[in-house]
N, C-alpha and C positions, 0 to 999 in steps of 0.2 A: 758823710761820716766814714772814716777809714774803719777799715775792719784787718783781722790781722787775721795767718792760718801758719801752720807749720807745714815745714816743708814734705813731702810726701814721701823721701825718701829715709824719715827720721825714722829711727826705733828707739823707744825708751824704754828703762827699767831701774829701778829703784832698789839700791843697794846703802846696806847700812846707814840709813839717813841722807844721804842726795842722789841725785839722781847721774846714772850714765845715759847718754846720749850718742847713737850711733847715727851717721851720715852716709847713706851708702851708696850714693851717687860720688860725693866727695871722698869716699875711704878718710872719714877723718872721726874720730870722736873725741868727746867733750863730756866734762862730769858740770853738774850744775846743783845746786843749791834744793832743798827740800821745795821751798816755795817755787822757783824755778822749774821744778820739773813738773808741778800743779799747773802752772802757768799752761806749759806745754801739753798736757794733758788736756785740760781745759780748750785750746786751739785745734782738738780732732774735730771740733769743725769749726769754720771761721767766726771770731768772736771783734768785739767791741772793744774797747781800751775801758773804757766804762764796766761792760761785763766781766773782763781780764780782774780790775778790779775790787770788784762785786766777791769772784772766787777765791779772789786773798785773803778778802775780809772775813768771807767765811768758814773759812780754814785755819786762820790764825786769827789770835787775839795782839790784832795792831790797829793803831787810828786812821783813819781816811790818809792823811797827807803824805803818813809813811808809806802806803801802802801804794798812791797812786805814785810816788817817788821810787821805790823800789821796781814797782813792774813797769814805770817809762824807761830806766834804767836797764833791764831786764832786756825789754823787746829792742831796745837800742843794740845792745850787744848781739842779740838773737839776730835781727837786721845785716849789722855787718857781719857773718860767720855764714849768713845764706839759709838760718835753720828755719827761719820766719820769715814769713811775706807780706807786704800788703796787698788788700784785695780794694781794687776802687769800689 
């Protein structure tokens, strides 16, 4: 089973309803979405796509399908920008 982590050079913080996202290996940042930065949050240590999940569902009032579609979505992007990882 894949597990996913953030990258270690992330700093997050939560502004006005989403989240900024600092890279500081990359000098680059990034604003992301309220549920987006729980995601990230959630991944201070390496989590499941299942558990990823599990903490959307807990945190907002959305159905399973949206939820696993939004955070496949999510870590896709996260993926390509380097701020997530997979962990084998």
């Amino acid at each position: 089973m894949t597990t996913y982590r953030r990258h270690a050079d992330l700093r997050l913080t939560s502004l006005e309803g989403e989240g900024v996202v600092l890279h500081l290996g990359a000098r680059r940042y990034f604003t992301v979405t309220e549920s987006g930065l729980t995601i990230l949050e959630a991944l201070v240590e390496p989590k499941s796509f299942d558990a990823l999940v599990e903490a959307i569902l807990h945190e907002y009032e959305i159905d399973r399908p949206k939820a696993e579609e939004s955070t496949r979505k999510f870590l896709d992007e996260c993926l390509k920008a380097a701020l997530v990882e997979e962990v084998p």
